[in-house]
N, CA and C atoms as a LAMMPS dump frame, in Angstrom:
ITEM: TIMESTEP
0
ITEM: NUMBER OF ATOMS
573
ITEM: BOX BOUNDS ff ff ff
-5.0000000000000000e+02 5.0000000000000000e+02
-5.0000000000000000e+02 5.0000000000000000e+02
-5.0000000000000000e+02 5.0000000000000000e+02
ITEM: ATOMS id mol type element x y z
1 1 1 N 0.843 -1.191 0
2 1 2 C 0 0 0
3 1 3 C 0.88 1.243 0
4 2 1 N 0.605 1.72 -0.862
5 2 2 C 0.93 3.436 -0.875
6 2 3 C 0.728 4.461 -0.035
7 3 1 N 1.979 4.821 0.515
8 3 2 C 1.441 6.481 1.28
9 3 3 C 2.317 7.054 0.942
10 4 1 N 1.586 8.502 1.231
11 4 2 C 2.221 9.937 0.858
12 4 3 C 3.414 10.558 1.744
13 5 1 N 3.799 9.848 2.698
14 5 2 C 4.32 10.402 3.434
15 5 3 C 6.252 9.737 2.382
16 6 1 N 7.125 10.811 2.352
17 6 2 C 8.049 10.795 1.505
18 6 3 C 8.962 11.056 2.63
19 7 1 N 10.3 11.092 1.83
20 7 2 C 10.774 10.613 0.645
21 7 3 C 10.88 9.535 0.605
22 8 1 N 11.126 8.816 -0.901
23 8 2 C 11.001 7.708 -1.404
24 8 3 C 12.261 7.037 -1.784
25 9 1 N 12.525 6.003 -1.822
26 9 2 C 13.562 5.526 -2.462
27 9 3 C 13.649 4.121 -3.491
28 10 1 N 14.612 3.834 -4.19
29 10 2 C 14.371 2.721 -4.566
30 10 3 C 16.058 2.417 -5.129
31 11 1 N 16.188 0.796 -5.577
32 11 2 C 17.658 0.897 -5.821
33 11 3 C 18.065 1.336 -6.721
34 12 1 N 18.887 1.933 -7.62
35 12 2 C 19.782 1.944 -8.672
36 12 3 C 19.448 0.97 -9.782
37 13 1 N 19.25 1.01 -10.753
38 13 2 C 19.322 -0.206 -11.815
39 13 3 C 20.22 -0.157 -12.277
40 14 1 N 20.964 -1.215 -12.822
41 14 2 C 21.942 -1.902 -13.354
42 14 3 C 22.751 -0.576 -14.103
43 15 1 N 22.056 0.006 -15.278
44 15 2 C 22.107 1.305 -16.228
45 15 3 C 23.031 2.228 -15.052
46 16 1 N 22.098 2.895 -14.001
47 16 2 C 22.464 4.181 -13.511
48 16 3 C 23.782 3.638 -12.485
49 17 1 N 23.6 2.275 -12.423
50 17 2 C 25.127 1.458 -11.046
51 17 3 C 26.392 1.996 -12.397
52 18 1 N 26.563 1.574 -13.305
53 18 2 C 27.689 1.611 -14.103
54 18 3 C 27.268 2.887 -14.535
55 19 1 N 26.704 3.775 -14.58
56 19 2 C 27.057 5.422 -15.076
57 19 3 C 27.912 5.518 -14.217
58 20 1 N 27.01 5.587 -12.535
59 20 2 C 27.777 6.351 -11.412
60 20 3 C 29.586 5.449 -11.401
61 21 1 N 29.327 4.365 -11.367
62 21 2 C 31.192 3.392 -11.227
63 21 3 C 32.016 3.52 -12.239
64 22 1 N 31.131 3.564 -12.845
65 22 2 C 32.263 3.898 -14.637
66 22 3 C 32.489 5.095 -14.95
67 23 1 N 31.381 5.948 -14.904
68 23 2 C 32.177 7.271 -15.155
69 23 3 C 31.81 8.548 -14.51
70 24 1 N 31.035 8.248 -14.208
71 24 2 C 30.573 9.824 -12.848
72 24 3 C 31.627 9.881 -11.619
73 25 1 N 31.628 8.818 -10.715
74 25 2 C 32.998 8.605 -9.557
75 25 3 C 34.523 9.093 -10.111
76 26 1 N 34.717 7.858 -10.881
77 26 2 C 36.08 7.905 -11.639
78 26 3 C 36.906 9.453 -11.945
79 27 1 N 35.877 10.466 -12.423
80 27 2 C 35.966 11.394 -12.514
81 27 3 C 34.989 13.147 -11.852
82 28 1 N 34.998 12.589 -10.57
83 28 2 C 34.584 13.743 -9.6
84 28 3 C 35.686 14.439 -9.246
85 29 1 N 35.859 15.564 -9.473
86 29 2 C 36.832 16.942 -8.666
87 29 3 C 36.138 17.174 -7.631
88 30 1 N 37.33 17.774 -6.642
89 30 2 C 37.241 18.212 -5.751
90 30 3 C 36.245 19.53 -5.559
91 31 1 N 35.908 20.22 -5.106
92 31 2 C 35.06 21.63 -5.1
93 31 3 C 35.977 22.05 -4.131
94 32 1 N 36.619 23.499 -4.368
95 32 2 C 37.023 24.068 -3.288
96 32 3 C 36.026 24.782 -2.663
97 33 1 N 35.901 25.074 -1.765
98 33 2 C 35.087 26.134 -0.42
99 33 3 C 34.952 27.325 -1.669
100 34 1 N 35.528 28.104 -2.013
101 34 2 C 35.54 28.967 -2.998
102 34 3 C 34.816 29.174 -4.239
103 35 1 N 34.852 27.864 -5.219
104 35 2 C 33.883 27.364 -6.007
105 35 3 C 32.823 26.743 -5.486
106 36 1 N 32.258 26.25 -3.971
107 36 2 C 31.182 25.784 -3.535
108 36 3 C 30.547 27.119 -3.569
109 37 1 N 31.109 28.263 -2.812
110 37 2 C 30.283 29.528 -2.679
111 37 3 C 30.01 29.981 -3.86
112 38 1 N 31.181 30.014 -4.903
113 38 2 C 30.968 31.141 -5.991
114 38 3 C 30.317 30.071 -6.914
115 39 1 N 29.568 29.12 -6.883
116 39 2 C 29.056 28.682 -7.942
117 39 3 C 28.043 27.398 -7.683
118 40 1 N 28.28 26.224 -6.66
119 40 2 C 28.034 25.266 -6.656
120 40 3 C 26.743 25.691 -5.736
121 41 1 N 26.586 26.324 -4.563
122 41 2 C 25.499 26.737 -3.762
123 41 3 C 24.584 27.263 -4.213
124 42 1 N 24.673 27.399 -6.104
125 42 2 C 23.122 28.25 -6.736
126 42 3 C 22.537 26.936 -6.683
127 43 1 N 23.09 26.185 -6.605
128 43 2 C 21.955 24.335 -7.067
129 43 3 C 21.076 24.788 -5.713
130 44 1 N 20.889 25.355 -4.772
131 44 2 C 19.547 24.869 -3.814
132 44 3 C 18.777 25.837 -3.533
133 45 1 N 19.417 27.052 -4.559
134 45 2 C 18.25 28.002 -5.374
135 45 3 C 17.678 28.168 -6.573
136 46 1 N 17.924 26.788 -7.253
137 46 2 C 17.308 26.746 -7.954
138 46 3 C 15.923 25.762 -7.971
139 47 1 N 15.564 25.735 -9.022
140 47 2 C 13.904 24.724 -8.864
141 47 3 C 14.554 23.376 -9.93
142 48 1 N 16.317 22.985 -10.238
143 48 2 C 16.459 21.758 -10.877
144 48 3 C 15.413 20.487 -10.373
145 49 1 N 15.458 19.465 -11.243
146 49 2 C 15.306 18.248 -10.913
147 49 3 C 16.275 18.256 -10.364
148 50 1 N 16.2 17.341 -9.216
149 50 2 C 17.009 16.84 -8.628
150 50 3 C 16.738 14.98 -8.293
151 51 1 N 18.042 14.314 -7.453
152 51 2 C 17.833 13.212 -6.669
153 51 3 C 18.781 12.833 -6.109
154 52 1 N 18.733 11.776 -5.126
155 52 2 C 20.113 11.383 -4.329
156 52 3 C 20.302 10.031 -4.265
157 53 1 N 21.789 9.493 -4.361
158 53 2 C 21.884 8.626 -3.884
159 53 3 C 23.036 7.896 -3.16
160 54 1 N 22.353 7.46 -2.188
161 54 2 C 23.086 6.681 -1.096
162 54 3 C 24.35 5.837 -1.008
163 55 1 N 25.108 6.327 -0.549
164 55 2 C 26.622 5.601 -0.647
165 55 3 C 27.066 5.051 -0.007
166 56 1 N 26.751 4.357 1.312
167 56 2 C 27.414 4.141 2.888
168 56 3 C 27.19 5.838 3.568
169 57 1 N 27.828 6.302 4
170 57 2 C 27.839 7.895 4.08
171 57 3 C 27.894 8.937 3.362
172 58 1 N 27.989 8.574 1.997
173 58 2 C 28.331 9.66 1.284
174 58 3 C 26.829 9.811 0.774
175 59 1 N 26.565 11.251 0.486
176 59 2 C 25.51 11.043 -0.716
177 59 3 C 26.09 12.17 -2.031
178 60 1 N 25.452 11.265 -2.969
179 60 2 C 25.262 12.11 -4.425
180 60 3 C 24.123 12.63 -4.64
181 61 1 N 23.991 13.698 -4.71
182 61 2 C 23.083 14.983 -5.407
183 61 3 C 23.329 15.185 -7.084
184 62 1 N 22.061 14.59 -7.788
185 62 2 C 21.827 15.016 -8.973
186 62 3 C 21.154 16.29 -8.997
187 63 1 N 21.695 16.879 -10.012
188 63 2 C 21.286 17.785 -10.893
189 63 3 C 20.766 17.612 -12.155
190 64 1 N 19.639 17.633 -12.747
191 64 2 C 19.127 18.682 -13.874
192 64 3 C 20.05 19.627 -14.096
193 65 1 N 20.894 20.363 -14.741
194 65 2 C 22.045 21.18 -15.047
195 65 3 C 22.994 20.79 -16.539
196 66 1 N 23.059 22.412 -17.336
197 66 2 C 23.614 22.655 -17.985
198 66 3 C 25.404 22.086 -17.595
199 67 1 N 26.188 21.17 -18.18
200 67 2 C 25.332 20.555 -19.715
201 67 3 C 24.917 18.855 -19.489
202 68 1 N 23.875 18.933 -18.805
203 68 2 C 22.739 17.432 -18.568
204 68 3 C 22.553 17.266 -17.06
205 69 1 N 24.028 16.901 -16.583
206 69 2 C 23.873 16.815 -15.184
207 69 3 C 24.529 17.273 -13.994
208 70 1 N 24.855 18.038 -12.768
209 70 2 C 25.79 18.186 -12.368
210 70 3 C 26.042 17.049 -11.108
211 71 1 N 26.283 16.446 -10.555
212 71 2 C 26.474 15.388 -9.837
213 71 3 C 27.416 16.281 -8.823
214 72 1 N 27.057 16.099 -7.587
215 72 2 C 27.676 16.526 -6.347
216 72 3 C 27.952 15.546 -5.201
217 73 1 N 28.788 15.437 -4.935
218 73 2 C 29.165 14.349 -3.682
219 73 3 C 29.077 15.595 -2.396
220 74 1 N 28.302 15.145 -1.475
221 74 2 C 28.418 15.432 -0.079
222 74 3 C 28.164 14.554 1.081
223 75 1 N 28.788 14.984 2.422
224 75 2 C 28.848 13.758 3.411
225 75 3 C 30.02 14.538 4.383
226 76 1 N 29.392 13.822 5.613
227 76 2 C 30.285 14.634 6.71
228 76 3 C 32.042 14.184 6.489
229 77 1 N 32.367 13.203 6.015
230 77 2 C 33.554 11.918 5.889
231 77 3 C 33.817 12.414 4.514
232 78 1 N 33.694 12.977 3.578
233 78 2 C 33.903 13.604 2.224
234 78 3 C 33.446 14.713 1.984
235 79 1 N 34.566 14.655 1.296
236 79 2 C 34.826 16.646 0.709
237 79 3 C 33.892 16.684 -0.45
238 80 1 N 33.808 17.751 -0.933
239 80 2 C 32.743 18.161 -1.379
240 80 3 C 33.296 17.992 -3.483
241 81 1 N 32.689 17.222 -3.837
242 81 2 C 33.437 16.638 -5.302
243 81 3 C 32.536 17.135 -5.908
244 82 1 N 32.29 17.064 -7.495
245 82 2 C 31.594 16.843 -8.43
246 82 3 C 32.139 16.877 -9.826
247 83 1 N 31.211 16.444 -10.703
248 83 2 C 31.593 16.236 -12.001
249 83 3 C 30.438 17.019 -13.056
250 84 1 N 30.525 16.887 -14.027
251 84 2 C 29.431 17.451 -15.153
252 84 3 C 29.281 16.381 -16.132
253 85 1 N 28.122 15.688 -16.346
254 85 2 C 28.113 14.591 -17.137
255 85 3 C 26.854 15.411 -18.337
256 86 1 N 27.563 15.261 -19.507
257 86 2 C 26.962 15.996 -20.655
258 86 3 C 25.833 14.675 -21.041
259 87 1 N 24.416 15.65 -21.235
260 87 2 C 23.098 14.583 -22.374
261 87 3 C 23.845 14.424 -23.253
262 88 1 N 23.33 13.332 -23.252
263 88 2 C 23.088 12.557 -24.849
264 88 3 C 22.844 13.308 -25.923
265 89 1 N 21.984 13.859 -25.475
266 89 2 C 20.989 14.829 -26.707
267 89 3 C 21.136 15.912 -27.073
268 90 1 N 21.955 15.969 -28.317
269 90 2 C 23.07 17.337 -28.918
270 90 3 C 22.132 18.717 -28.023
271 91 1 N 20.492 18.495 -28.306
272 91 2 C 19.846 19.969 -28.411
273 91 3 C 19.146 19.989 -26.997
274 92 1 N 19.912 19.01 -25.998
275 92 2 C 19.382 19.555 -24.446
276 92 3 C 19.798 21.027 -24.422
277 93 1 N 18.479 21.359 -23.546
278 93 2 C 18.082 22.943 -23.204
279 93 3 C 18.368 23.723 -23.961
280 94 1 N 18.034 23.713 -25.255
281 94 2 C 17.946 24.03 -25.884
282 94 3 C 19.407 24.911 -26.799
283 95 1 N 20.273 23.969 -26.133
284 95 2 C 22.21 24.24 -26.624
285 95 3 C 21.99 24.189 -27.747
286 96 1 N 23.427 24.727 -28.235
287 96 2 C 23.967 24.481 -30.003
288 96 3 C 25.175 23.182 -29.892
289 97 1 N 24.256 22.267 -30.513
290 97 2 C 25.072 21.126 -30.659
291 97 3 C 26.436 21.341 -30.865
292 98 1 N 27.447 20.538 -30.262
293 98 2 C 29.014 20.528 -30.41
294 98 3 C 29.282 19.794 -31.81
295 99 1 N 30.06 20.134 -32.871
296 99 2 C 30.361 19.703 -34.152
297 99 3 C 30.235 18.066 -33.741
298 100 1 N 30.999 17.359 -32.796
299 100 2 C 31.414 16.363 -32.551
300 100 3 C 30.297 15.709 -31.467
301 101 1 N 29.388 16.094 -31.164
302 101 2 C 28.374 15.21 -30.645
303 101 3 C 27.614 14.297 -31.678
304 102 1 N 27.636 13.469 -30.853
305 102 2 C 26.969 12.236 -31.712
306 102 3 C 25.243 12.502 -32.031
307 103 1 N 24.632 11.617 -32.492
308 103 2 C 23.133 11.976 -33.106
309 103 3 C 22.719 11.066 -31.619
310 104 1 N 21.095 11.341 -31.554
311 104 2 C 20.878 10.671 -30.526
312 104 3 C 19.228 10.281 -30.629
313 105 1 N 18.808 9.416 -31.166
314 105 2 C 17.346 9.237 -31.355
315 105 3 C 16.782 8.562 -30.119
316 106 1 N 15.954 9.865 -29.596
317 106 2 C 15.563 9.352 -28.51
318 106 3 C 14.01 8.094 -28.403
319 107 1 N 13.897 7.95 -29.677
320 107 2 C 12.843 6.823 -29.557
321 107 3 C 13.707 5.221 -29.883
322 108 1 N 15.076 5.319 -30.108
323 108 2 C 15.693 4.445 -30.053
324 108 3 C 16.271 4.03 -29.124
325 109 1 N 17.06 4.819 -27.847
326 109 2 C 18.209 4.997 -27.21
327 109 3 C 17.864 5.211 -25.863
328 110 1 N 18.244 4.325 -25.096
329 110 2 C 17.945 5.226 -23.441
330 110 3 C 18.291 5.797 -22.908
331 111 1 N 17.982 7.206 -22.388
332 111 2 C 18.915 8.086 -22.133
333 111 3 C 19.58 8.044 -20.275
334 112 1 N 20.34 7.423 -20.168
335 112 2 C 20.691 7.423 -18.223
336 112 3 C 20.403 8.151 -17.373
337 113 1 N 20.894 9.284 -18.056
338 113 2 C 20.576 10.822 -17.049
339 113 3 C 19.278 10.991 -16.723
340 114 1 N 18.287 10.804 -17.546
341 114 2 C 16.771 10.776 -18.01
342 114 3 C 15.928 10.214 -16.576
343 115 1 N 16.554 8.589 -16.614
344 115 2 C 16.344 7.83 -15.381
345 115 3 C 17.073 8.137 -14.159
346 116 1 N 17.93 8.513 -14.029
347 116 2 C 18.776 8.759 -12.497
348 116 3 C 18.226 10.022 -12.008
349 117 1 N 17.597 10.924 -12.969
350 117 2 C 17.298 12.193 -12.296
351 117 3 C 16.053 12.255 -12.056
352 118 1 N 15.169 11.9 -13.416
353 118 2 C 13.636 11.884 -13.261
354 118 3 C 12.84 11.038 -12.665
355 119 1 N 13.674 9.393 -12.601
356 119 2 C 12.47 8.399 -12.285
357 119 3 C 12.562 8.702 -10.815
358 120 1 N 13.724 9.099 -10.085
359 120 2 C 12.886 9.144 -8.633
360 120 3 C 12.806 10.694 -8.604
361 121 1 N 12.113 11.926 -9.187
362 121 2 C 12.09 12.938 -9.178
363 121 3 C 10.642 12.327 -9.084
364 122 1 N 10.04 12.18 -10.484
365 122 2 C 8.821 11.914 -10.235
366 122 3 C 7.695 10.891 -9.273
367 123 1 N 8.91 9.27 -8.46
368 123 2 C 8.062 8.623 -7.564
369 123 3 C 8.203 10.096 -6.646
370 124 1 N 9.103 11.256 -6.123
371 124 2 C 8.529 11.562 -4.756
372 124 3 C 6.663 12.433 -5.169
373 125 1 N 6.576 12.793 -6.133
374 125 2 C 4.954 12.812 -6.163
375 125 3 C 4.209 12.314 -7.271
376 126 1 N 4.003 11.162 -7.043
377 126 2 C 3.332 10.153 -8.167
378 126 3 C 3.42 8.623 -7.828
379 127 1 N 1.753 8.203 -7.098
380 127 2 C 1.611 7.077 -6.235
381 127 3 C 2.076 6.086 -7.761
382 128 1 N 1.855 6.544 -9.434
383 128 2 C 2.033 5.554 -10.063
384 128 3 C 3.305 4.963 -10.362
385 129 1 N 4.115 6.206 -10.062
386 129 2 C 5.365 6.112 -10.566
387 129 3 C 6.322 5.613 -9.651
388 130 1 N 5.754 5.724 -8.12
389 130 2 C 6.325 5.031 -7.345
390 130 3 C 6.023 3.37 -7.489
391 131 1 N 5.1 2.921 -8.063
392 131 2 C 4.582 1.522 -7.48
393 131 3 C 5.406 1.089 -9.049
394 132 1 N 5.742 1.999 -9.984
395 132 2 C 6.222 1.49 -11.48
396 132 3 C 7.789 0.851 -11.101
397 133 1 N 8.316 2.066 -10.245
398 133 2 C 9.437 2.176 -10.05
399 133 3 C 9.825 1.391 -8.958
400 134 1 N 8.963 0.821 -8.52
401 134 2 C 9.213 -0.03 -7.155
402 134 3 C 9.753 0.882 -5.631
403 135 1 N 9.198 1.885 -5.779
404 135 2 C 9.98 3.215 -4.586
405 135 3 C 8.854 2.374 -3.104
406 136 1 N 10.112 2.68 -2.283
407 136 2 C 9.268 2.825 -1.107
408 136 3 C 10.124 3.749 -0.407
409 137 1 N 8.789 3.893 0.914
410 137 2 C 9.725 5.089 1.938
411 137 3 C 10.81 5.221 2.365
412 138 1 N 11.171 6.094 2.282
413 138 2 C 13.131 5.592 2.822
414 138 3 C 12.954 5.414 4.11
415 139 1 N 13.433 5.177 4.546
416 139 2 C 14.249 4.034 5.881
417 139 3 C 14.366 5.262 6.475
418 140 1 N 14.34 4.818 7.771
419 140 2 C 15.19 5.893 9.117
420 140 3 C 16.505 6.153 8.967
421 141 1 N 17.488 5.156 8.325
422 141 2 C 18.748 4.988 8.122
423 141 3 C 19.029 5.972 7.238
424 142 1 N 18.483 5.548 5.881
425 142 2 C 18.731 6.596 5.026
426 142 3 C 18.578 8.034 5.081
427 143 1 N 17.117 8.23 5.696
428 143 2 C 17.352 9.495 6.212
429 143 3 C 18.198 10.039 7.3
430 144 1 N 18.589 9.397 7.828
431 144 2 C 19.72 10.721 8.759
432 144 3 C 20.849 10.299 7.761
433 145 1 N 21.361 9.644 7.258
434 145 2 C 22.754 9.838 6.237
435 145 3 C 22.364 11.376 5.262
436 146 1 N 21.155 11.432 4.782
437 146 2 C 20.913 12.861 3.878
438 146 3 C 21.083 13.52 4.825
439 147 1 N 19.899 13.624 5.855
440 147 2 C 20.145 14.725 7.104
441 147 3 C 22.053 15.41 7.211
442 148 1 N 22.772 13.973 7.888
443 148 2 C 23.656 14.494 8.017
444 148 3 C 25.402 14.942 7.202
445 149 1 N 24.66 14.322 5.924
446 149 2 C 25.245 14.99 4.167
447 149 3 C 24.936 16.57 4.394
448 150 1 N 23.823 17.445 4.383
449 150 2 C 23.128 18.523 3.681
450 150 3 C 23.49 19.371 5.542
451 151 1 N 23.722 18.331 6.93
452 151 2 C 24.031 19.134 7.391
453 151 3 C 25.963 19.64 7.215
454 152 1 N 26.723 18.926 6.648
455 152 2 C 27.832 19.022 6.505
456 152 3 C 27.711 19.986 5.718
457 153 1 N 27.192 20.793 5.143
458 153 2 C 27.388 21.937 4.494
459 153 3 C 26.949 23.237 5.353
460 154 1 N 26.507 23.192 6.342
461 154 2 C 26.188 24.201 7.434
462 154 3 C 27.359 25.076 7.286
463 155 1 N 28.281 24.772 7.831
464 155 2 C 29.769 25.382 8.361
465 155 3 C 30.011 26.35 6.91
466 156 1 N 29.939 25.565 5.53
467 156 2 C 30.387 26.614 4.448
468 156 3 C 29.476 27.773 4.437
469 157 1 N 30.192 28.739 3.85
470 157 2 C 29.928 29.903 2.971
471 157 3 C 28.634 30.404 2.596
472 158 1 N 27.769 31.34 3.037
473 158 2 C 26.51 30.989 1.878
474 158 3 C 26.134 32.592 1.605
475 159 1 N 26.714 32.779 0.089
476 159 2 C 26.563 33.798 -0.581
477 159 3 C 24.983 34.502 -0.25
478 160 1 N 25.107 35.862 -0.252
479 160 2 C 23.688 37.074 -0.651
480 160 3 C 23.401 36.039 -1.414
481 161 1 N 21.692 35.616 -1.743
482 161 2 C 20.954 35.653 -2.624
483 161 3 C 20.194 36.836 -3.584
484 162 1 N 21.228 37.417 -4.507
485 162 2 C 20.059 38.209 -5.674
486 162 3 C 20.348 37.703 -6.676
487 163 1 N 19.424 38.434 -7.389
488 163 2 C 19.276 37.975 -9.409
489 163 3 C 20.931 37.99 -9.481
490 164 1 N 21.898 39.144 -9.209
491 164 2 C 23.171 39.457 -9.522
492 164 3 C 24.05 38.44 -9.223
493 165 1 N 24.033 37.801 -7.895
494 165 2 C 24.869 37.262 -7.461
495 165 3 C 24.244 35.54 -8.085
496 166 1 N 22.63 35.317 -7.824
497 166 2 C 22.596 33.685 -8.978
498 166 3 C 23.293 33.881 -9.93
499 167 1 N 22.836 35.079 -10.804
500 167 2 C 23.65 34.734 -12.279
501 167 3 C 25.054 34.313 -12.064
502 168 1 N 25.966 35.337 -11.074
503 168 2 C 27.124 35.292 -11.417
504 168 3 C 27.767 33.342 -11.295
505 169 1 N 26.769 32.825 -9.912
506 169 2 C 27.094 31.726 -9.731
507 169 3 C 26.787 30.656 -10.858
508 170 1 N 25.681 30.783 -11.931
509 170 2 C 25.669 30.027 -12.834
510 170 3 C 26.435 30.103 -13.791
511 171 1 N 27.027 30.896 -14.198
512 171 2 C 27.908 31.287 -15.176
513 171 3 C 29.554 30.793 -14.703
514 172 1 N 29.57 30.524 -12.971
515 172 2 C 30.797 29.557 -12.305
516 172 3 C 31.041 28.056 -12.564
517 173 1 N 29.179 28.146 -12.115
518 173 2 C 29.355 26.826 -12.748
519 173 3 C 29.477 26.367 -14.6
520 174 1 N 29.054 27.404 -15.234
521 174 2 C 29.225 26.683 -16.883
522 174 3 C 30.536 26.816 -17.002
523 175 1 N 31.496 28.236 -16.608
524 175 2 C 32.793 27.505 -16.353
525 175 3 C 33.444 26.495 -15.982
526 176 1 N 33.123 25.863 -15.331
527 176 2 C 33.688 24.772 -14.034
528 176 3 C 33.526 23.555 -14.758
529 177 1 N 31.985 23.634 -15.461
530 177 2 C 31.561 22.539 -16.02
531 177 3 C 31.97 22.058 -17.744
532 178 1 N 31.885 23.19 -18.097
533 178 2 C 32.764 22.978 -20.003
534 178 3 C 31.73 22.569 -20.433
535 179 1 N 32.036 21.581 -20.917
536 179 2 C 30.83 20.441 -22.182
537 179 3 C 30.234 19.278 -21.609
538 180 1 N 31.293 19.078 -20.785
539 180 2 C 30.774 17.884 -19.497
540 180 3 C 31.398 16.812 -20.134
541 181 1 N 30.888 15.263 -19.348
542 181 2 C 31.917 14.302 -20.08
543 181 3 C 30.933 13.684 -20.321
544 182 1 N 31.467 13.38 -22.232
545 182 2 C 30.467 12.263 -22.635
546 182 3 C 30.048 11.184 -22.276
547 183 1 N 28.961 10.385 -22.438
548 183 2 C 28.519 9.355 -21.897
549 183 3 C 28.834 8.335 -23.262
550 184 1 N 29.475 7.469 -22.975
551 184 2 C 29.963 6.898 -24.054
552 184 3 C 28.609 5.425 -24.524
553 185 1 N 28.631 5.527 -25.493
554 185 2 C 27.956 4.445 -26.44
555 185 3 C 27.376 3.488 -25.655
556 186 1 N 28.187 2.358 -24.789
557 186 2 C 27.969 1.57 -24.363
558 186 3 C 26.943 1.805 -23.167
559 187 1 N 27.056 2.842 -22.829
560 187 2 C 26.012 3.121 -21.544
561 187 3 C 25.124 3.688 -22.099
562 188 1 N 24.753 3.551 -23.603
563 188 2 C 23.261 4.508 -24.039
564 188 3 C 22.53 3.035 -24.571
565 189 1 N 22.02 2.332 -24.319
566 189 2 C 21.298 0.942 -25.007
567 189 3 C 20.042 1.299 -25.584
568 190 1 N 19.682 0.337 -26.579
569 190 2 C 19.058 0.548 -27.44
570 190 3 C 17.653 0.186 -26.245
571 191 1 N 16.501 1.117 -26.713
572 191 2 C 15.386 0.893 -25.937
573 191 3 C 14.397 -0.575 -25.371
């Protein structure tokens, strides 16, 4: 039986286990305190998709983010990492395709990012999408590991919020982030 009472969770499928081990981890930077303020701290003013997931102590914070995803590691026991993992899809948000991006038919192709960000974006409100997705309530456990991820960021920095100072921080992050790193072939399967 279904209830409303959230958040939700569910495991990883096979797809989003080898994004995150193969190439999201492999290649997380560090965030300095500096780039957390001047850029990385617009993510929890903004309205992205988001989602998390559970590491032992660590958690990862997806992003919805130019260019596809921004992936953030936080946790009291780890420093504050992330990476930029570029869509599939030359004309996400409406970019100018890179000469060298590949074609991407999305009625052929599954897109990873698609699922790691949206399918549990949408079980936390959607009794269907939870029972599709197999979500149930998270655990007591799990919740204080987020709790005490999101409180490890207390102690940093936290910039004025205006129009002036978001922009400047999104524009840190499209620096920071480049083109992002492709998601190579093998992790896009045919539908």
């Amino acid at each position: 039986m279904d209830t409303d009472e959230g958040p939700f969770t569910a495991p990883l499928e096979t797809l989003q286990q080898q994004l995150l081990s193969e190439l999201a981890l492999p290649n997380l930077r560090t965030v300095s305190v500096e780039d957390y303020r001047d850029g990385f701290s617009v993510l929890w003013n903004s309205a992205a998709p988001s989602s998390v997931v559970i590491d032992d102590e660590t958690v990862f914070v997806c992003f919805e983010w130019d260019p596809g995803c921004i992936l953030l590691q936080i946790g009291p026991t780890s420093p504050i990492a992330a990476v930029a993992l570029r869509d599939p899809r030359p004309t996400f948000g409406r970019r100018e395709p890179l000469a060298d991006d590949p074609p991407f038919d999305e009625e052929e192709l599954t897109n990873p990012l698609y699922d790691l960000i949206f399918t549990p974006w949408d079980a936390q409100f959607d009794p269907r999408d939870r029972q599709w997705g197999g979500f149930t309530a998270a655990s007591a456990t799990d919740t204080e590991v987020v709790r005490r991820a999101f409180e490890s960021l207390a102690s940093l920095p936290a910039p004025e919020v205006t129009d002036e100072s978001l922009s400047a921080r999104v524009q840190h992050i499209a620096g920071w982030a480049g083109v992002g790193i492709r998601i190579p072939p093998l992790l896009l399967p045919p539908q």
